[in-house]
MIBATI-402547 format. One line per field, with one value per residue (C-alpha): residue in one letter; x, y, z negated. Coordinates in nm, 2 decimals, decimal comma. Layout:
N
rest a|...
c1 X|...
c2 Y|...
c3 Z|...
END
This chain:
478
rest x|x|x|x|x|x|x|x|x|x|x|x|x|x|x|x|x|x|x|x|x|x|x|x|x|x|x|x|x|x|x|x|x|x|x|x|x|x|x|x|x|x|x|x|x|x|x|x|x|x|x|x|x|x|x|x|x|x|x|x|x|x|x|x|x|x|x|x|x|x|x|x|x|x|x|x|x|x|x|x|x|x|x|x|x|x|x|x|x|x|x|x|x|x|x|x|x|x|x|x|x|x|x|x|x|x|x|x|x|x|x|x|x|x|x|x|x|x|x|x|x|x|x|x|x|x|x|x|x|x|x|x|x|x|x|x|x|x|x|x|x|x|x|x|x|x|x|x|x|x|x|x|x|x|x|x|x|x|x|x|x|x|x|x|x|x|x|x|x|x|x|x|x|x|x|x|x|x|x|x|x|x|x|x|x|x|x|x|x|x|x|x|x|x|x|x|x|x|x|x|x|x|x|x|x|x|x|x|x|x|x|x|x|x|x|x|x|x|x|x|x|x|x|x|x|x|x|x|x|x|x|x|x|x|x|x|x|x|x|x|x|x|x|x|x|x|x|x|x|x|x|x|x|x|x|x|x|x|x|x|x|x|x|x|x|x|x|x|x|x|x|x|x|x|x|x|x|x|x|x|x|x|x|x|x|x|x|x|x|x|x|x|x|x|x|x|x|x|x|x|x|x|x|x|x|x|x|x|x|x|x|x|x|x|x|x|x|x|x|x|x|x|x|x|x|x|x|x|x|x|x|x|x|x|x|x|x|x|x|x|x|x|x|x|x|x|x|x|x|x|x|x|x|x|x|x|x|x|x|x|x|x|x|x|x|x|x|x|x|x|x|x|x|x|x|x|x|x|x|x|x|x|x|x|x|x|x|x|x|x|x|x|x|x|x|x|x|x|x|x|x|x|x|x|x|x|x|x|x|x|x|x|x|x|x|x|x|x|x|x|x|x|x|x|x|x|x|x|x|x|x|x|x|x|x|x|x|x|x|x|x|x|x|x|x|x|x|x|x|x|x|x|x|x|x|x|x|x|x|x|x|x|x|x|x|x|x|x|x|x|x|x|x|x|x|x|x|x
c1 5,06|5,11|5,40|5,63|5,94|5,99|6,15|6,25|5,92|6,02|6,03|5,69|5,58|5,73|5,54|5,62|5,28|5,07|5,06|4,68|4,58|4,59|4,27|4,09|4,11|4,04|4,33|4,60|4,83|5,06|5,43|5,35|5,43|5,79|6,06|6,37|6,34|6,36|6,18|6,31|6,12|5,86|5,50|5,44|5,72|5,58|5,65|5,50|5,45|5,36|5,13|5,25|5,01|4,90|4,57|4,47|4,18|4,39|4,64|4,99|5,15|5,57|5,69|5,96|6,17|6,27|6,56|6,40|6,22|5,92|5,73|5,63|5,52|5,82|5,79|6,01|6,03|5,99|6,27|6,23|6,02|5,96|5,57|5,46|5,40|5,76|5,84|5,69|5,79|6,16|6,11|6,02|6,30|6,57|6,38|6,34|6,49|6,14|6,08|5,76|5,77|5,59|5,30|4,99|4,92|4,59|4,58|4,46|4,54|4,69|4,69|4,84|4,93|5,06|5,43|5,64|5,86|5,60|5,59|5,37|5,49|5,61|5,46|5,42|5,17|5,20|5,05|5,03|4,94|4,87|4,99|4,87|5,09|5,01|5,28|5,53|5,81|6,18|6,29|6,62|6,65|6,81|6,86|6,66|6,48|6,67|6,48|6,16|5,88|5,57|5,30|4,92|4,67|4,51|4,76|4,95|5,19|4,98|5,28|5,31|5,47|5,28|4,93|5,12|4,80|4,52|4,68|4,69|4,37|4,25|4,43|4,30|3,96|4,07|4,19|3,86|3,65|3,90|3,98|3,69|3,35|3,52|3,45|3,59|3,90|3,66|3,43|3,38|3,38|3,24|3,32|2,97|2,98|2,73|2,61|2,78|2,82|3,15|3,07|3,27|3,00|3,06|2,86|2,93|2,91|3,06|3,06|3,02|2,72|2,51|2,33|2,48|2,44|2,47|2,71|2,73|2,96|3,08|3,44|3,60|3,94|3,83|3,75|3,98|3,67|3,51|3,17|3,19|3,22|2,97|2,72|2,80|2,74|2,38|2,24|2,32|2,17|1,84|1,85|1,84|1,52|1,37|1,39|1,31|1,00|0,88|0,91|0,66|0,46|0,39|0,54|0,67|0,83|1,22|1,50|1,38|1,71|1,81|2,04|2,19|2,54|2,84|3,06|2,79|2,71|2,38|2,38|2,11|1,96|2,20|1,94|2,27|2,19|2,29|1,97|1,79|1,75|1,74|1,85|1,82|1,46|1,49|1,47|1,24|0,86|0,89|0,94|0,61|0,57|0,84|0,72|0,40|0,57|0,76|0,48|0,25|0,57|0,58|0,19|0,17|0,44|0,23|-0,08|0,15|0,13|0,48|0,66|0,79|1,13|1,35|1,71|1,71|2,02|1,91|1,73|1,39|1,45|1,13|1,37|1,64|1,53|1,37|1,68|1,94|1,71|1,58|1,57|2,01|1,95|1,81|2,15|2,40|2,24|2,58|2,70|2,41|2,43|2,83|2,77|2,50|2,68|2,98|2,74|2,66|2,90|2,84|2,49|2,30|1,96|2,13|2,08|1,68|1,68|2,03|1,76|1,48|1,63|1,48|1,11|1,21|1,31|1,01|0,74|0,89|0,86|0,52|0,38|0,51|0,48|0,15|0,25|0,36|0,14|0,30|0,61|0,83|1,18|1,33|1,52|1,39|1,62|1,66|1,93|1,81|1,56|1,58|1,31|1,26|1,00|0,83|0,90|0,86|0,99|1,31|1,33|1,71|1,90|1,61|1,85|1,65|1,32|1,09|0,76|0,65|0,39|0,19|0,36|0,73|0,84|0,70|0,75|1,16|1,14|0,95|1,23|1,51|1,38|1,33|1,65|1,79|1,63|1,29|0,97|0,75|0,49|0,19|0,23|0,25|-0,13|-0,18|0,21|0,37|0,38|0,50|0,55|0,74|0,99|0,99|1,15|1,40|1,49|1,60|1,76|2,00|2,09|2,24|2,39|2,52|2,76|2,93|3,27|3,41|3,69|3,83|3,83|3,55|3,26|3,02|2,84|2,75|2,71|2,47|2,31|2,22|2,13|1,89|1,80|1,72|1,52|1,23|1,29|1,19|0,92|0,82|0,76|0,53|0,28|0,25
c2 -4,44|-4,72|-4,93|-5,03|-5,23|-5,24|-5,59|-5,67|-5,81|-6,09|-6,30|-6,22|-6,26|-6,54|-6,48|-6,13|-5,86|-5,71|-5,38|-5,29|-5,05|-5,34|-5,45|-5,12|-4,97|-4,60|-4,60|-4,79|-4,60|-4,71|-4,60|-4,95|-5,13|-4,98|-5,21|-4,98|-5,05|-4,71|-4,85|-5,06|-5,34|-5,54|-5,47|-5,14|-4,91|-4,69|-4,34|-4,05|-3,69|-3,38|-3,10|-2,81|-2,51|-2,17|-2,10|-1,81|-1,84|-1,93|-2,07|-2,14|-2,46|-2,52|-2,70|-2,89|-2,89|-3,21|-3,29|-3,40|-3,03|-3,13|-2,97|-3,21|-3,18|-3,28|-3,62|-3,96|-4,36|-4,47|-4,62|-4,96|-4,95|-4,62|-4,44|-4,26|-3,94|-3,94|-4,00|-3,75|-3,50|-3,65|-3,57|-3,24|-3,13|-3,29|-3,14|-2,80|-2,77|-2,70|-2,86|-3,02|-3,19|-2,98|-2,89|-3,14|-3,29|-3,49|-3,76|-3,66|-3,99|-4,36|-4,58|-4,62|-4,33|-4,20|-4,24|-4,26|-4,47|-4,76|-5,07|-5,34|-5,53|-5,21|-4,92|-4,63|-4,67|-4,32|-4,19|-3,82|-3,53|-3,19|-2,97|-2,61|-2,35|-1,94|-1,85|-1,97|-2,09|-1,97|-2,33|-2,41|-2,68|-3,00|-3,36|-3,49|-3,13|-2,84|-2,54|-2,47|-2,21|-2,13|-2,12|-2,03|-2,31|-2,13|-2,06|-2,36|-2,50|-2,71|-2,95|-3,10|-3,52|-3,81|-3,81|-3,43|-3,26|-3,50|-3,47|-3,12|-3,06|-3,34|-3,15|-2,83|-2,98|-3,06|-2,74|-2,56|-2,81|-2,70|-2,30|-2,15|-2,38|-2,41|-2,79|-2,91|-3,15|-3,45|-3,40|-3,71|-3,56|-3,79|-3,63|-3,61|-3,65|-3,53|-3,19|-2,94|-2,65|-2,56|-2,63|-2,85|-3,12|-3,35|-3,56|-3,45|-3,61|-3,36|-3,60|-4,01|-3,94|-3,64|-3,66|-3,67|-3,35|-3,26|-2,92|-2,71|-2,43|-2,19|-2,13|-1,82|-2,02|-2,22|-1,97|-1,80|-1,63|-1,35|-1,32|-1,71|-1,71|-1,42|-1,66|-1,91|-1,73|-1,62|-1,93|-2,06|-1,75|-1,83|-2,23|-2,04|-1,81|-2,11|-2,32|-2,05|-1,98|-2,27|-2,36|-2,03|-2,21|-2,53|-2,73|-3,06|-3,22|-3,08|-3,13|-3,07|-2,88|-2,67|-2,36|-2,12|-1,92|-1,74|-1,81|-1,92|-2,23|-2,46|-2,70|-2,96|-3,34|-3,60|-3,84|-4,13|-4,39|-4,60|-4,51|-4,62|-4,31|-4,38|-4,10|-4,34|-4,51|-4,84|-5,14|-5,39|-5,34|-5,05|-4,87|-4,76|-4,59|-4,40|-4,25|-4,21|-4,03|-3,81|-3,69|-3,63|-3,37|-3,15|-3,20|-3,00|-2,74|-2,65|-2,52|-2,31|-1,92|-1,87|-1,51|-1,31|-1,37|-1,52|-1,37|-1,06|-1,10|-1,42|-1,45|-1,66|-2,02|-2,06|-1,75|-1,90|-2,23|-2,00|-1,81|-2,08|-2,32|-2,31|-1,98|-2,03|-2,33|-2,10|-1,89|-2,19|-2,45|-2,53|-2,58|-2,76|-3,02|-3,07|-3,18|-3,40|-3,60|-3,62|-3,89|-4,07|-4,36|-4,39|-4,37|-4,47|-4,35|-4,01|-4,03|-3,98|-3,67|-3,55|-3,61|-3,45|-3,15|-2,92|-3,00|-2,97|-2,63|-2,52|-2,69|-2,55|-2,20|-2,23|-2,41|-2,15|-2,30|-2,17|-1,85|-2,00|-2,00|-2,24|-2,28|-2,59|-2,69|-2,71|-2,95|-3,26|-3,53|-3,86|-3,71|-3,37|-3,61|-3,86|-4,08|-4,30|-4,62|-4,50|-4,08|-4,00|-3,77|-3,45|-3,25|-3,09|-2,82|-2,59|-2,33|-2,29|-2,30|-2,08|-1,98|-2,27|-2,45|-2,74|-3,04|-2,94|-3,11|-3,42|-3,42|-3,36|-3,61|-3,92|-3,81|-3,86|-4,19|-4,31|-4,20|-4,43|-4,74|-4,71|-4,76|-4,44|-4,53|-4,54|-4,22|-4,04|-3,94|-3,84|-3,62|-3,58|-3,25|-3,28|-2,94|-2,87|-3,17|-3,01|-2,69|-2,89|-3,09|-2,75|-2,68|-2,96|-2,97|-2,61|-2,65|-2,99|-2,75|-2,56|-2,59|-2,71|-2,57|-2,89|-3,08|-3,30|-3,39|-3,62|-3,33|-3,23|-3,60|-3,63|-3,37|-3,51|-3,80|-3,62|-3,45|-3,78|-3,95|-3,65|-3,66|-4,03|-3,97|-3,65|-3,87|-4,12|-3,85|-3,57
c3 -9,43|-9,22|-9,22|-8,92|-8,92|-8,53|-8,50|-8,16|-8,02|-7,79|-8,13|-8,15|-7,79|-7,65|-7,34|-7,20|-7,32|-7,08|-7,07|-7,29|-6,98|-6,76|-6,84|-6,79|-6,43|-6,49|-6,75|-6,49|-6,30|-5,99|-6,24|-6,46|-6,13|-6,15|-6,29|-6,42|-6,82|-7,04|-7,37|-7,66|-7,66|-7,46|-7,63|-7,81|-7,88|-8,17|-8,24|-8,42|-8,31|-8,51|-8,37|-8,54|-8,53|-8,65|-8,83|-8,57|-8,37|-8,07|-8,23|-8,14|-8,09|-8,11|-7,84|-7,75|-7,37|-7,33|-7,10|-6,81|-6,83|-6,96|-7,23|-7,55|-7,90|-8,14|-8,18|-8,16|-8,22|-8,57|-8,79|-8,96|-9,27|-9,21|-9,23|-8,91|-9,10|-9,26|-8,90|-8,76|-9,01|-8,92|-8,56|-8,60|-8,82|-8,56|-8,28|-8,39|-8,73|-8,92|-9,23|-9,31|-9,56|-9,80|-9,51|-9,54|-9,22|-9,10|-8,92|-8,53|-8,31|-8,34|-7,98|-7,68|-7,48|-7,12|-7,07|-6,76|-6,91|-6,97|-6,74|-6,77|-7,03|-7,25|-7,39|-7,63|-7,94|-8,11|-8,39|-8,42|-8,68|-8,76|-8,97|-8,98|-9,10|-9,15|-8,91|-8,65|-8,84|-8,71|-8,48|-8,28|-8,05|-8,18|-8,07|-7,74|-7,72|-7,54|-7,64|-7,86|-7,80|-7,93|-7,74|-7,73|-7,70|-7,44|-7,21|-7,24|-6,96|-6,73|-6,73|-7,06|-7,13|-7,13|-7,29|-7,49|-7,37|-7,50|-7,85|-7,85|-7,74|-8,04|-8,24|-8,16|-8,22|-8,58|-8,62|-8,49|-8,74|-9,04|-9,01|-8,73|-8,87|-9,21|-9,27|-9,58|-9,52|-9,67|-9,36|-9,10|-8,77|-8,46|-8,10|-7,87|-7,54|-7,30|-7,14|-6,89|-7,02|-7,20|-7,59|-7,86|-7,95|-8,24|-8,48|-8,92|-9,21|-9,49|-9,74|-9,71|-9,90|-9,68|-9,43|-9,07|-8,84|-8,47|-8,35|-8,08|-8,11|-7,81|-7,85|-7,64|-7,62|-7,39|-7,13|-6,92|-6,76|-6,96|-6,77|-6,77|-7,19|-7,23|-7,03|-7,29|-7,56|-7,43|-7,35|-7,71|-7,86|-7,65|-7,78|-8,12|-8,03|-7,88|-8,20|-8,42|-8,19|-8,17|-8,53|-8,56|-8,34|-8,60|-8,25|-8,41|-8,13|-8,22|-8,46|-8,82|-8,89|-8,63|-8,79|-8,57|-8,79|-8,67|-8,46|-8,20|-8,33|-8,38|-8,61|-8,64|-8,73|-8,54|-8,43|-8,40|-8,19|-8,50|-8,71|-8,44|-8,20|-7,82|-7,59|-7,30|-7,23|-7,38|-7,10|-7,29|-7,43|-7,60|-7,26|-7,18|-7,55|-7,54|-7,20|-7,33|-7,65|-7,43|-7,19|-7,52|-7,65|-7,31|-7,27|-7,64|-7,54|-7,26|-7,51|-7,72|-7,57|-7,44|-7,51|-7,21|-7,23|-7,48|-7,43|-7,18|-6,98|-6,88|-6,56|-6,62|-6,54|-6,26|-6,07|-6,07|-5,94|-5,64|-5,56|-5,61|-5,38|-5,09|-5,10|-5,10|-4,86|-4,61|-4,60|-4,61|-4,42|-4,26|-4,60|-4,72|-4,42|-4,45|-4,83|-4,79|-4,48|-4,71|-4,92|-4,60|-4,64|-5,06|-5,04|-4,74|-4,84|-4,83|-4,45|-4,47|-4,72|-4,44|-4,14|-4,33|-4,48|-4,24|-4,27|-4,60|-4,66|-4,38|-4,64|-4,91|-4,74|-4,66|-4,98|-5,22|-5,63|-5,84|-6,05|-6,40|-6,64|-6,96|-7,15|-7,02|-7,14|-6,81|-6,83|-6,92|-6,88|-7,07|-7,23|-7,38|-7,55|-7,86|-7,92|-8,24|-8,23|-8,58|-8,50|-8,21|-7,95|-8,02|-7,76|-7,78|-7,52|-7,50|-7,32|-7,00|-7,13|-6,99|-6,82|-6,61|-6,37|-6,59|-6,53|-6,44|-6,75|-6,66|-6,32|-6,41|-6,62|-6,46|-6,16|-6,37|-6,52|-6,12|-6,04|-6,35|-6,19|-6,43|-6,28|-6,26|-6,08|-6,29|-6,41|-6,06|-6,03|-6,39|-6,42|-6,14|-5,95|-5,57|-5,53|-5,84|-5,74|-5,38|-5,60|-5,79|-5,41|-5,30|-5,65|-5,68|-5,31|-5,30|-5,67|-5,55|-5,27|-5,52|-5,57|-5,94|-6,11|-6,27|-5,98|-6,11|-5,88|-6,08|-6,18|-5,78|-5,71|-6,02|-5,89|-5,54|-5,69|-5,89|-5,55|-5,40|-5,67|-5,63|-5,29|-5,29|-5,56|-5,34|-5,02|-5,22|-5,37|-5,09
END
């Protein structure tokens, strides 16, 4: 483990540190202004924490009270020449009086961390690490802590110290990887980013030697909402149907490996960006092939005779597109109106679609969508695809995939490449469908109205962008 002697760091900064979150707005916060000095030393104070936790599918985690109320993980600063696991496995024995050392940890963080007592030219550098145990262990409160409890990772108090929460929830990731998919403990494990509905996503290698895979796995324990996690679970069990269907179907355009296993998971070829996959249209000569690629992949889904349904509790994608559109818009025009004048001032183009929403929704009433007739993905954006220069196009995220007008994929897709700033407009005549981007207007102006539950709003504002993209597209070709 690493090595810290904590020497007093003005000897090695002769001019005072700056605080590392200086440099990086979304990570500053107004408290590093404050002057009142609570840490050791200008620069980074290190300390270890340990995230002690249960093997149960929704585990529980000991906590700590802390004597400003809080709750915290067990944790502390490190003593010189002292390793941050020792330290950690220190801190957890004076906090709450259970012994470690014989309990194997891994490592789950090391950086810089939230901490109200940081100012900017002092902070906390923590390293932290699980260890899993069968049971909760008996604990009493000792040193800085004034109580201990265990407590279940899904119902955990939304107040928790610092950065407490981000650990935690890395290493409940850990923990998920090691005791619910049964990686083995040699397993490299990447997070993914990306996508909106409510699935861990990570990159694995199980060996430095294998081959590196993609996972999607629906976890109840992060659902508080049973009908919410139910709706989670479908929509994976219908990506599974659609791969295995389409594999029937000698269709070559997705992932080679695409496995579905208990619990809920898919596991399937990575495509990294670092073996020279692009999930985002590249922005230099090989542009035009990869659209070219793309369109050829939806163009040869649409030959393939598409089943009837693929999961039956799930309403057929070309419905729902109907019914949560203008079909919606027509009952919550009010609604509809307040939203889009709330992007007046950060998007003036959002004033013309405002203006024109009513002819809108009247031409879409009147100029109803062909009956579908072909299997389309749905939802074919830049980044449900992976493109290689020598391979070819991998289509990904087939959950909404469904019957279908010809051209809806391509007509999604050359709007989501406009709306990133690409130029679309020699493929308009030959793949674009106005009236199918008239449906998805309505589409992404309703869902761009409805409330979140984390308080997060790019996904609405993403979605009237998308809105406005075919709107501009839509104006061009009618």
């Amino acid at each position: 483990m690493t090595e810290f002697s904590s020497p007093n760091n003005q000897e090695l900064y002769p001019l005072k540190p700056i605080h590392p979150w200086l440099e990086h707005p979304n990570h500053y916060t107004p408290a590093l202004d404050r002057q009142e000095r609570e840490l050791w030393y200008d620069g980074p104070n290190y300390t270890a924490d340990a995230v002690i936790m249960t093997r149960d599918a929704d585990p529980l985690i000991l906590l700590i009270t802390r004597r400003d109320g809080s709750y915290a993980v067990p944790g502390g600063f490190i003593d010189a020449s002292e390793s941050t696991e020792r330290a950690a496995i220190r801190e957890a024995y004076e906090e709450t009086s259970v012994n470690l050392a014989d309990t194997k940890s891994s490592l789950i963080f090391s950086g810089v961390v939230d901490d109200p007592r940081a100012t900017k030219h002092a902070w906390i550098e923590t390293t932290a690490f699980l260890f899993s145990v069968d049971k909760p262990l008996p604990s009493k409160a000792g040193d800085d802590a004034l109580d201990t409890t265990w407590c279940r990772y899904s119902q955990l108090p939304g107040e928790l110290y610092g950065s407490h929460r981000e650990i935690i929830d890395a290493a409940y990731e850990r923990h998920f990887h090691l005791h619910t998919l049964k990686f083995p403990e040699t397993a490299v494990v990447e997070k993914a980013y990306g996508g909106h509905m409510l699935y861990h996503r990570f990159f694995v290698k199980h060996s430095s030697s294998s081959p590196q895979y993609f996972v999607k796995s629906h976890d109840k324990v992060l659902f508080s909402d049973q009908s919410r996690a139910n709706h989670s679970i479908q929509y994976l069990e219908k990506e599974a149907l659609v791969y295995e269907y389409l594999r029937s179907s000698s269709y070559l355009f997705i992932p080679t490996i695409s496995q579905s296993h208990a619990p809920h998971t898919i596991t399937m070829d990575a495509y990294h960006p670092d073996e020279n996959w692009y999930w985002r249209a590249p922005k230099n000569a090989a542009y035009h092939n990869y659209v070219e690629d793309i369109l050829s992949a939806f163009y040869q889904l649409e030959t393939i005779v598409p089943p009837t349904n693929f999961h039956e509790n799930i309403e057929p994608t070309h419905i729902l597109l109907a019914t949560e559109g203008w079909g919606a818009i027509h009952d919550t025009t009010d609604t509809v109106y307040t939203s889009l004048f709330a992007y007046h001032h950060e998007i003036p183009s959002a004033d013309t679609l405002y203006s024109d929403l009513t002819n809108l929704r009247d031409y879409a009433l009147h100029h109803p969508p062909q009956p579908p007739s072909v299997l389309a993905h749905h939802d074919a954006r830049q980044a449900n695809i992976a493109w290689h220069p020598s391979h070819g196009a991998r289509l990904v995220d087939w959950s909404w995939t469904g019957l279908a007008t010809p051209k809806s994929d391509s007509t999604n897709f050359l709007i989501d490449l406009h709306k990133h700033d690409h130029d679309v407009s020699r493929y308009l005549d030959d793949h674009f469908d106005p009236i199918h981007a008239l449906t998805l207007i309505g589409f992404w102006i309703e869902h761009s109205t409805w409330p979140v539950g984390n308080g997060d709003n790019d996904v609405r504002k993403q979605q009237f962008l998308s809105a406005l993209s075919a709107y501009e597209l839509f104006t061009k070709t009618i």
